[in-house]
LOVOMAR-667180 format. One record per residue: y, z, x of N, C-alpha, C, O in turn; residue in three letters. Coordinates in steps of 0.001 Angstrom, whole numbers, plus 500000, padded with zeros to 6 digits. Atoms other than C-alpha are relative to their C-alpha. Example, Ala and Ser with C-alpha at 12.3 -4.5 7.8 and 13.67 -1.06 7.14 Angstrom:
% residues 2
498810500000500890495500507800512300501200500000500900501181500665501936ALA/498810499940499180498940507140513670501090500730499230502198500899499739SER/
***
This chain:
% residues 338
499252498872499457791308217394776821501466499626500069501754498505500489UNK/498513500300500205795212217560776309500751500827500768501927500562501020UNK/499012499607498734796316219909778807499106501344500364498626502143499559UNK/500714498776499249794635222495781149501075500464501191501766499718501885UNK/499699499033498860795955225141783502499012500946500430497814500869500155UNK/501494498669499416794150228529785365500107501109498455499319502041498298UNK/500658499024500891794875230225781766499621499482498757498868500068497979UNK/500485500203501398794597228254778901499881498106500294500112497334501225UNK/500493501792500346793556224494777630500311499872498575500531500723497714UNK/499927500391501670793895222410774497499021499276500020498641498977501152UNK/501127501077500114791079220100773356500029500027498614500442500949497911UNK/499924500537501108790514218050770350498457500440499730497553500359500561UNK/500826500170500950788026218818767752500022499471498657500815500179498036UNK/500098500738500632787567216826765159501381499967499372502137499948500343UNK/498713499656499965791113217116763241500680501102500181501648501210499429UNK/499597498984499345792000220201764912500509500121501640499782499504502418UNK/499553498835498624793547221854768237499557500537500427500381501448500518UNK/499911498634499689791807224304769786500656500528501138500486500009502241UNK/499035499717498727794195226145772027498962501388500465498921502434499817UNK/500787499307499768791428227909774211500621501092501029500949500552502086UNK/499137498800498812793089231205776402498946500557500162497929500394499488UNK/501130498937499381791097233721778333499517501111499272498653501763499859UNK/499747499355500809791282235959775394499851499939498710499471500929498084UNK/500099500224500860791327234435772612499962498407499591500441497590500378UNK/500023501410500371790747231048770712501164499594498510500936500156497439UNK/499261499802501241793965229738768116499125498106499649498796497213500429UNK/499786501528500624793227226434765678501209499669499553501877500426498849UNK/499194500692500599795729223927765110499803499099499073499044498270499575UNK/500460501150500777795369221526762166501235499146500463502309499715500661UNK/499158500717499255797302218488763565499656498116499183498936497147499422UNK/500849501421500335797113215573761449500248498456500483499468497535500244UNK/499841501003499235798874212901763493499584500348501029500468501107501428UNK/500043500120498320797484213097767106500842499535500867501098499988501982UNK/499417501098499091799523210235768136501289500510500020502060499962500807UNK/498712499687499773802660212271767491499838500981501210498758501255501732UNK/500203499790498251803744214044770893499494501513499330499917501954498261UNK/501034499075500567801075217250770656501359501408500231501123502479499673UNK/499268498876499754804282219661771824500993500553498118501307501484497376UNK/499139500238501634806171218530768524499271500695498736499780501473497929UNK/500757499653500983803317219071766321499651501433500463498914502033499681UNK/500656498526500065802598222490767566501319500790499743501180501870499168UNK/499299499246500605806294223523767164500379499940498368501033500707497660UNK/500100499417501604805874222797763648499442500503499554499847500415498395UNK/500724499175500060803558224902763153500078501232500441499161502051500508UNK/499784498410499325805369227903764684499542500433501039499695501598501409UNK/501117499454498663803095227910767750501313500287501488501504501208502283UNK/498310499947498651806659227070770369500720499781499172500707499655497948UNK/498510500372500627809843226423770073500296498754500509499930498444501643UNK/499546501111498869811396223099770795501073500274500967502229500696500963UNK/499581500106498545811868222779774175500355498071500662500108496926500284UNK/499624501516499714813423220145776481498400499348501249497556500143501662UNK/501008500581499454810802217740778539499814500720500775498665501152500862UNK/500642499449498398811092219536781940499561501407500029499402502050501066UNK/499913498272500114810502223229780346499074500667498769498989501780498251UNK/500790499989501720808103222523777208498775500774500520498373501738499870UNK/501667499523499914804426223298779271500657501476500320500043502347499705UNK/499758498318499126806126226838781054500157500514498451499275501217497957UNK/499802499502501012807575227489777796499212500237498766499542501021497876UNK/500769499804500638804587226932775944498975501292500107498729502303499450UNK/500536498395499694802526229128777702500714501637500609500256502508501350UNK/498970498936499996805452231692777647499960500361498654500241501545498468UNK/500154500174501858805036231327773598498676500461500160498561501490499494UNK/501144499508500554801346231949773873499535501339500328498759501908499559UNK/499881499144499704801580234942776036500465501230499020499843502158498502UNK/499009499263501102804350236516773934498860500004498734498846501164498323UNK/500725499700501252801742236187770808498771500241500413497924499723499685UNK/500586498769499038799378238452773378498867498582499556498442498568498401UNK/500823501463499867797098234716773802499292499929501364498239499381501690UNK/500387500486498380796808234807777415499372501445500695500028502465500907UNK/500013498747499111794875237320779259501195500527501726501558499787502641UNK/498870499831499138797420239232781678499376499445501371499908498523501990UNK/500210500179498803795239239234784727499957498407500275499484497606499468UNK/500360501740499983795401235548786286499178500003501497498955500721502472UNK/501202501269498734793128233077788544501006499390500526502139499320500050UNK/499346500682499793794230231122790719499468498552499586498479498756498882UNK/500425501076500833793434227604789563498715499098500770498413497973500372UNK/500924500447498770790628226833792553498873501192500043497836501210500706UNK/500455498417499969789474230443791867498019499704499448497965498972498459UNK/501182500213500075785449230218791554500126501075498372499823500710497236UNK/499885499176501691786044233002788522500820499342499165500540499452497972UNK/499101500168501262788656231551786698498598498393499514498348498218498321UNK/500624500990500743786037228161786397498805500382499624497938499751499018UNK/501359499503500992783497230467785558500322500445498562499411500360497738UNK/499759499493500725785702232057782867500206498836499288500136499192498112UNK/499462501212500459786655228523781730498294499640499003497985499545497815UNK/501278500321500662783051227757781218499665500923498964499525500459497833UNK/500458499583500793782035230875779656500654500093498535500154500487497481UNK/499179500186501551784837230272776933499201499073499223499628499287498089UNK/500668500415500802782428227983775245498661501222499302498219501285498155UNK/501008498926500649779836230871774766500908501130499071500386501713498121UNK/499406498744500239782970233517774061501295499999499730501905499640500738UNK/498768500028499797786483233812772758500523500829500443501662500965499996UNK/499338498910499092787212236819775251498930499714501103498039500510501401UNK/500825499950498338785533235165778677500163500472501100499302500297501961UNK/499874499086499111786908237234780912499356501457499692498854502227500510UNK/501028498709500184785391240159778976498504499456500026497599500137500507UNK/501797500309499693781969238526778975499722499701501373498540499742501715UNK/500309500210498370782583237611783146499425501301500491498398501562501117UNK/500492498659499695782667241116783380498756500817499477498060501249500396UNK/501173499986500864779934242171781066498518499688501005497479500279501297UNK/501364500845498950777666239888783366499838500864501242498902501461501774UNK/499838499243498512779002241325786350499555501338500182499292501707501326UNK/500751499213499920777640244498785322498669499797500052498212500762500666UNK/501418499566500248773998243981784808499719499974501492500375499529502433UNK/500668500322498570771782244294787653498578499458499683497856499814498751UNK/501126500665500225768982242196788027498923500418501185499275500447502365UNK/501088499635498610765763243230790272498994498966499744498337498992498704UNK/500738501032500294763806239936790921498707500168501570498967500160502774UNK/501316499776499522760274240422792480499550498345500560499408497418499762UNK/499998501125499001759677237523795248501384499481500366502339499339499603UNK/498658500855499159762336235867797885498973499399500409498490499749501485UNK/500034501115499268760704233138798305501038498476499490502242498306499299UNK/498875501447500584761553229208797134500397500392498631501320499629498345UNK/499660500461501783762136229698793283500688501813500231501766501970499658UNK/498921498912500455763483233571793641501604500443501131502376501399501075UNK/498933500404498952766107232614796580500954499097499462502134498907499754UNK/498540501343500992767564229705793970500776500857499020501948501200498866UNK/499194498618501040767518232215791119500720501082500550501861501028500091UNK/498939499109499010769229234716793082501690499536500346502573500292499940UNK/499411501119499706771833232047794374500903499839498980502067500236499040UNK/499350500278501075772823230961791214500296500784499329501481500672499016UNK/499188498920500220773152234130789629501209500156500503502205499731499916UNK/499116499760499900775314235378791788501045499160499990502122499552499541UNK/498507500874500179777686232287792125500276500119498435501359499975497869UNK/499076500157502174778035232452787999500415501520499590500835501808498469UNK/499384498616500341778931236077788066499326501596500506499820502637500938UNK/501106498945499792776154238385788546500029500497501239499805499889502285UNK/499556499074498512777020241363791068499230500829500180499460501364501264UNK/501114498621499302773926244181791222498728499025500149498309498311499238UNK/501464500240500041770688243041792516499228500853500690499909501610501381UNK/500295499511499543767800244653793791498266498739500226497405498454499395UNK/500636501066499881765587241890795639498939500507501007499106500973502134UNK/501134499699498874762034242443796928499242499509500262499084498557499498UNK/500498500809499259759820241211798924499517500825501028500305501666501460UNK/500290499981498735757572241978801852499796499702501163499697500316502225UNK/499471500691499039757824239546803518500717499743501093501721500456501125UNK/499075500169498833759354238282806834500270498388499822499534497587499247UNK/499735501368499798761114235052807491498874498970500696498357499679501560UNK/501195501039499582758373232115808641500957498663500503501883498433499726UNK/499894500995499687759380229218810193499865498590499183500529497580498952UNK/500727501141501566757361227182807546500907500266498743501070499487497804UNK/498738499916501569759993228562804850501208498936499898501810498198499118UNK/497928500797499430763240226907805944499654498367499042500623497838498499UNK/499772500878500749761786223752804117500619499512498577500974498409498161UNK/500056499824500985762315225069801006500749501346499654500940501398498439UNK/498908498759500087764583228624801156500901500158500691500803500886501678UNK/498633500193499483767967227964802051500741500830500058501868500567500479UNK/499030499243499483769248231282802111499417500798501720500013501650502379UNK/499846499573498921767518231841805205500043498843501446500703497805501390UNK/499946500853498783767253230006808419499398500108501740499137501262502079UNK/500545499647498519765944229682812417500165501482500400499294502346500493UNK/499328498798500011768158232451813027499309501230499524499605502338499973UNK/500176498842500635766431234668811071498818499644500229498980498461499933UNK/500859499875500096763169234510811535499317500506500791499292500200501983UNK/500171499306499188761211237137812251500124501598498855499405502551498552UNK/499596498875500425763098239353810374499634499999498448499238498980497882UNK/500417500009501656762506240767806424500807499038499771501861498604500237UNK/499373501589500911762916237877804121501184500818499205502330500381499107UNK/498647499618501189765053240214801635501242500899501153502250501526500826UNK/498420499822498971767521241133804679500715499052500227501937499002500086UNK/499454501485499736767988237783805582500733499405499147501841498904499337UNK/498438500653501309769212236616801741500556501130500227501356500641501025UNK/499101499216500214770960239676801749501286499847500561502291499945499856UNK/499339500091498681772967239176804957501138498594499471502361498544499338UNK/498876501335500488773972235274803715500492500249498554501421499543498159UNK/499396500161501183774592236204800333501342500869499861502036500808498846UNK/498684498585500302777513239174800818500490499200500858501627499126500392UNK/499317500553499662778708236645803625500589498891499058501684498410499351UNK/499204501161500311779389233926801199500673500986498364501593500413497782UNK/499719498908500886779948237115798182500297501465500206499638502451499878UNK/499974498404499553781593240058799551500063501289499264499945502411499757UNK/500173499017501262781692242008796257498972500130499739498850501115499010UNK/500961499297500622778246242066795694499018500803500381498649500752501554UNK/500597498894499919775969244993795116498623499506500600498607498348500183UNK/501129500408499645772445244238796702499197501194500666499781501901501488UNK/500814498933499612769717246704797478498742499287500374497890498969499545UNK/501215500949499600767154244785799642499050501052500027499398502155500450UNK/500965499543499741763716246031799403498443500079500672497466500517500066UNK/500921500208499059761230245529802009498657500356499474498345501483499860UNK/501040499213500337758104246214800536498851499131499313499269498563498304UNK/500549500704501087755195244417799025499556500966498370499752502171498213UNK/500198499438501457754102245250795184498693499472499809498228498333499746UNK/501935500705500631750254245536794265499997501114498661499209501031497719UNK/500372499808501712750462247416791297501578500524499102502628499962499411UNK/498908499907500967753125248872788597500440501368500787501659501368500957UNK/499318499109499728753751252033790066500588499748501915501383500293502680UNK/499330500743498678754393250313793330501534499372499666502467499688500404UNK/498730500805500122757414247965791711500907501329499039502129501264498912UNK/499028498972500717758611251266789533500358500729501084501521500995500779UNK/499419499506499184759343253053792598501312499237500815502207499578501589UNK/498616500886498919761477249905793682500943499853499414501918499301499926UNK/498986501054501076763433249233790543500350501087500022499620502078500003UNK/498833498758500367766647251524790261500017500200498520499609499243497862UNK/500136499927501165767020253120786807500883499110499284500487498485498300UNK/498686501271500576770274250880785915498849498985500503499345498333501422UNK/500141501759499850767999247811786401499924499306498439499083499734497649UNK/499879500751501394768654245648783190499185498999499594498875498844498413UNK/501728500918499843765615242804784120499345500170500812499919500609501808UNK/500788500372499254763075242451785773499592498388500231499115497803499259UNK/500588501467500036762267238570787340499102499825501142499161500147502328UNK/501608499840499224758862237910788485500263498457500355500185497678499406UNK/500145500882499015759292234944791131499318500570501303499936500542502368UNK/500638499904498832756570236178793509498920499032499439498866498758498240UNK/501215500549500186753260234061793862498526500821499479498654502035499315UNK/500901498929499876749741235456793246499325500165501317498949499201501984UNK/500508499648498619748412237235796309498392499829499564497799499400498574UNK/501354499651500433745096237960796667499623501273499539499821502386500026UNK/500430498651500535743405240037794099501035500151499180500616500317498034UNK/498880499866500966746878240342792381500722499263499326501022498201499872UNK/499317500954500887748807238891789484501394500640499983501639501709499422UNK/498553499081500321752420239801789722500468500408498669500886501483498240UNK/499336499851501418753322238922786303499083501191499420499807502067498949UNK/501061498741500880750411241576784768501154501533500932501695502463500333UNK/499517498730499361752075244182787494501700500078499130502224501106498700UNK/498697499496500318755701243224786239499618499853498457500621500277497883UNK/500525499445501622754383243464782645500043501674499814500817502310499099UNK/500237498816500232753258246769782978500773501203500640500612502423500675UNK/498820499199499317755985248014784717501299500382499085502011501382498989UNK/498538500133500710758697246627782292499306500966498660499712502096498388UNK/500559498773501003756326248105779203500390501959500381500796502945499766UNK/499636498387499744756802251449780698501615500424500361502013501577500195UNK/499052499832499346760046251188782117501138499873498558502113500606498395UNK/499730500435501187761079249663778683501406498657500419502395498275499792UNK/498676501292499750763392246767780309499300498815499810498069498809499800UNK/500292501474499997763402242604779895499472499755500829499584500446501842UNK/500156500445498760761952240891781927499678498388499682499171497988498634UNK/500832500968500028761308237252783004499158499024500994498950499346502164UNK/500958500615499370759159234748784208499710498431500401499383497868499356UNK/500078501318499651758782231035785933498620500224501155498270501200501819UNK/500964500452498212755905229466788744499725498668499998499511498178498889UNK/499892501127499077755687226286790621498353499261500354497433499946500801UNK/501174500389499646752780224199791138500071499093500693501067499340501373UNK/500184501294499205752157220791793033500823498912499164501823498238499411UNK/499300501393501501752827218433789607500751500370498765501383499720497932UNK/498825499803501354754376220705787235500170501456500450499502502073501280UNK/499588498670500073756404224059786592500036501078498909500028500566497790UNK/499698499912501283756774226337784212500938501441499756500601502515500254UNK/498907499165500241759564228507783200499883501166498856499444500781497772UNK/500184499134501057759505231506781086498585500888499548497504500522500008UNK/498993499585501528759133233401778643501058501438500540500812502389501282UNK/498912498203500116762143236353778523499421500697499347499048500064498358UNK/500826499080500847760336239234776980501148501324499961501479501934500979UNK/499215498720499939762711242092775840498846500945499206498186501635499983UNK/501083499359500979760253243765773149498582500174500370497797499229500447UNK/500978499670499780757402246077774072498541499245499313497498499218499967UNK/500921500485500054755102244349772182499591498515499844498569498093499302UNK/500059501037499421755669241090773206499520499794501213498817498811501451UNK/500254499543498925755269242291776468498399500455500116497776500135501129UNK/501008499780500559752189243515775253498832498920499690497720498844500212UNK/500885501499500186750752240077773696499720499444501462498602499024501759UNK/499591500929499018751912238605777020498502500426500798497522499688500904UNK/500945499785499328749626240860779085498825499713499904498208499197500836UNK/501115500311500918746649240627776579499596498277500843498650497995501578UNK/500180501230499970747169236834776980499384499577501745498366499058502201UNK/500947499943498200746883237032781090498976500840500208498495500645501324UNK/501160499212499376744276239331781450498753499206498925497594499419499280UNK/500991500809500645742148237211778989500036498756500680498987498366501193UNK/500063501253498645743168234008781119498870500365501180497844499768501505UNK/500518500185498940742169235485783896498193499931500037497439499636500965UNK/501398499236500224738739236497782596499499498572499896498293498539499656UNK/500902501276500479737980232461782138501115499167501066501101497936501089UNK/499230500926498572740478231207785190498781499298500562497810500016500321UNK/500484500054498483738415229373787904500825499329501190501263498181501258UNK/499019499470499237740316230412790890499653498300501202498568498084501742UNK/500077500897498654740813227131793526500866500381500993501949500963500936UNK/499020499725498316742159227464796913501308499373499718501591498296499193UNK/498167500241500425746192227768796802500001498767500771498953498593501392UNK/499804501032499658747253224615798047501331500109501124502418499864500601UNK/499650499832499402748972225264801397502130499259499920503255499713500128UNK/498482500743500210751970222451800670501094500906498848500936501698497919UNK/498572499459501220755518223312798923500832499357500357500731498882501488UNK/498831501198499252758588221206799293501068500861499117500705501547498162UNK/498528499516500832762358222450797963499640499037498630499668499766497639UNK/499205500466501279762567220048795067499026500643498301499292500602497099UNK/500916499328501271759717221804792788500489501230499858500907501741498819UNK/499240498202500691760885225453793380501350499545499562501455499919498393UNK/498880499935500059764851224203793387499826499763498333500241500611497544UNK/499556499917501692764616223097789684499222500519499056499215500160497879UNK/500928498869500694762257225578788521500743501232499793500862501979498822UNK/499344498176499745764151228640789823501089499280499466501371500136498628UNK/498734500469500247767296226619788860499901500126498525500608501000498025UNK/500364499613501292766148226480785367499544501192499485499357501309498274UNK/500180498675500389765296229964785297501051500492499986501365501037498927UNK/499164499866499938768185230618786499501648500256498887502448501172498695UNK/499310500613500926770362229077784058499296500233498419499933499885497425UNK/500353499422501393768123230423780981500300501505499979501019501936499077UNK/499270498614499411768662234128782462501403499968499308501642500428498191UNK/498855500014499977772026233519782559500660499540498150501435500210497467UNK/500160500370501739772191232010778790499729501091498981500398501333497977UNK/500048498962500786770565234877777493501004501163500288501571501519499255UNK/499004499985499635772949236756779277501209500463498840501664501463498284UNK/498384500483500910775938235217777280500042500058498713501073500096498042UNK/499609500429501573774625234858773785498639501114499505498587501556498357UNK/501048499064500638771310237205773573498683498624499722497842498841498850UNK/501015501299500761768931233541773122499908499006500724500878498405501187UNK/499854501026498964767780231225775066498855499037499251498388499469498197UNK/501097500753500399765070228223774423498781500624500651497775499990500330UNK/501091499790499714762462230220776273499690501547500057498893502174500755UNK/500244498905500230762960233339774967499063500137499189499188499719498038UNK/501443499550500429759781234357774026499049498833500261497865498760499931UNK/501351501540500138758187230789774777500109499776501443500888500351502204UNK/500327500858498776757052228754777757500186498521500434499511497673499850UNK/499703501234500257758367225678778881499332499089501396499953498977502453UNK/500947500553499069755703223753781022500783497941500287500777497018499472UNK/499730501323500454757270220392782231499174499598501308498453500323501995UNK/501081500868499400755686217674784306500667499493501255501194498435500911UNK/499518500779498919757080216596787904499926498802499971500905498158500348UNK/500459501365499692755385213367787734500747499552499047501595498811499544UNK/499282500686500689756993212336784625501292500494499078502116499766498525UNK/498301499487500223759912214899783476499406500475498551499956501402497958UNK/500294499281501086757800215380780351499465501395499669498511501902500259UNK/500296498704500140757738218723778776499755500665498707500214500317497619UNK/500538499703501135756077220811776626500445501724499782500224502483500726UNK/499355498754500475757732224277774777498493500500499742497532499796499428UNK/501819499954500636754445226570774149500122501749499756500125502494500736UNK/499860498645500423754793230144772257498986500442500379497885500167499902UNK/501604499348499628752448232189774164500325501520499464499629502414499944UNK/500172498531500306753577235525772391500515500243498360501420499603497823UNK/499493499767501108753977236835769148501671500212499182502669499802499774UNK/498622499919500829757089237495766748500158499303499381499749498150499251UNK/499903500253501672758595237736763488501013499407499999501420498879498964UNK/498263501152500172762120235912764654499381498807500604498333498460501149UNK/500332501422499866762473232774764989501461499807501000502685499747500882UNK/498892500491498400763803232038768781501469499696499610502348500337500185UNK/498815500263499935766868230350767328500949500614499086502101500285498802UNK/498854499079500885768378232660765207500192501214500718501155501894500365UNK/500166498791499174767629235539767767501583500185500701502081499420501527UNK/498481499837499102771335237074768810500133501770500271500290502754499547UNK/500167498465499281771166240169771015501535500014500768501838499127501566UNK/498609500639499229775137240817772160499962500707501455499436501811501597UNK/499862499609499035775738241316775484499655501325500564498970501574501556UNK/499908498883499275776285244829775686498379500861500011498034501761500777UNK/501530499952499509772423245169775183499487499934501303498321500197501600UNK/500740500309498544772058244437778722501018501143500652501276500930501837UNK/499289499482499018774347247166779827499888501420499503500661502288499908UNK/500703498535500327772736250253778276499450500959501033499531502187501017UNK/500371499593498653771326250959781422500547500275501536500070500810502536UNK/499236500558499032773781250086783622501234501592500497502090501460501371UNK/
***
């Protein structure tokens, strides 16, 4: 890295420059490095020479002027501008893709441990509509493991409680808590607003019910994405994103034939934070991926890894004719609805 501010950066790639702005991306070909990098960019027409104490202002006074810099600014501590920083690796206009994000709304089905992280992390990386449900009330026994609620709250609905800490530490965002449990599809279609852009199934199975089959047959009808992670004792497993009805389709097929050869053991009363935190954290962060580029590693697949030893296994549980890594859906796919 050769020089950063809150609007633009330089960084070396291989014999190149890239001078990265909020807006746009320029290359420099630069074939000495070791000469001073201000010199070599005014030969190249990029500045003008300037004297030592007036070269960086004047530079990015030069990149402005050749409309480089987005107008609006961060401040340099600004939680958006280092989100926009980041998403410049996915985008050479990251302030238009911050925003982009900031539209969708996401409606994620369970607040407990793994849909309280995903939630969380969303919103700190951009993400401003949700619609979070749950029937739940706060428990005492939670607090080990769901950190947006606390003593304080308990008692009260679980999706009031994140609601309450999340607009205190995010006062811009949209949230529509929904108090309610979900036992079948026309139960969670009455909860999901028509702008909802996913659906994410972080509830457990109750008794008698499979969430994921309910948010299957919800998103099939509803015709939105949706995705999927759950938590066990020794391993987790994350995924798949399903945008396509008849993926969505295989998917169900595939659980309702499971279930028909499951044998059901008693849930296992224990849970600790560090199995949901990097479960939902990794959901989180694939969400958010697809998101940015339309593709993620568990779009359309399943990624089962192992607590005990970190090993993990990718596992296509649904059909299709693309091939995951060429799959590029742009952004504004997620805002059709919106």
């Amino acid at each position: 890295m050769f020089y950063w501010n809150d609007s633009a950066y330089i960084r070396r790639d291989s014999n190149e420059l890239i001078l990265q702005g909020l807006k746009s991306r320029v290359r420099v070909k630069i074939s000495d490095l070791s000469t001073n990098l201000f010199e070599q960019l005014a030969k190249q027409n990029m500045i003008d020479e300037t004297s030592l104490e007036s070269r960086e202002q004047r530079f990015l006074l030069r990149l402005n002027e050749l409309g480089f810099l987005e107008t609006e600014e961060y401040e340099l501590e600004s939680p958006r501008s280092r989100t926009a920083r980041f998403l410049s690796y996915y985008s050479d206009a990251p302030l238009t893709l911050l925003k982009q994000i900031g539209a969708v709304h996401l409606a994620i089905v369970g607040m407990g441990g793994i849909g309280q992280v995903v939630v969380e992390h969303l919103a700190a990386a951009g993400v401003r509509h949700f619609t979070l449900i749950d029937g739940d009330r706060v428990e005492r026994s939670n607090i080990n493991r769901q950190f947006l609620v606390g003593p304080d709250e308990i008692g009260e609905a679980k999706v009031e409680a994140v609601s309450k800490t999340l607009v205190n530490r995010y006062p811009d965002l949209s949230l529509n808590p929904v108090a309610s449990y979900v036992r079948s599809a026309e139960d969670l279609m009455r909860c999901v607003p028509s702008r909802t852009s996913m659906l994410v199934c972080a509830a457990d199975c109750g008794e008698g019910v499979n969430p994921r089959s309910i948010v299957l047959e919800a998103c099939i009808e509803k015709d939105i994405p949706c995705a999927f992670c759950a938590v066990g004792v020794a391993d987790g497993e994350i995924g798949p994103i399903l945008e396509k009805k008849n993926d969505m389709k295989s998917y169900l097929s595939f659980l309702q034939q499971a279930e028909e050869n499951i044998v059901h053991m008693p849930v296992p009363k224990g849970s600790i934070c560090f199995t949901n935190s990097l479960v939902g954290t990794a959901l989180a962060m694939e969400i958010y991926r697809y998101l940015c580029i339309g593709s993620s590693p568990i779009h359309q697949h399943t990624c089962f890894c192992s607590f005990m030893n970190f090993k993990g296994l990718m596992y296509k549980r649904v059909g299709s004719e693309n091939d995951t890594n060429s799959v590029k859906i742009p952004v504004k796919h997620w805002l059709d609805n919106v």
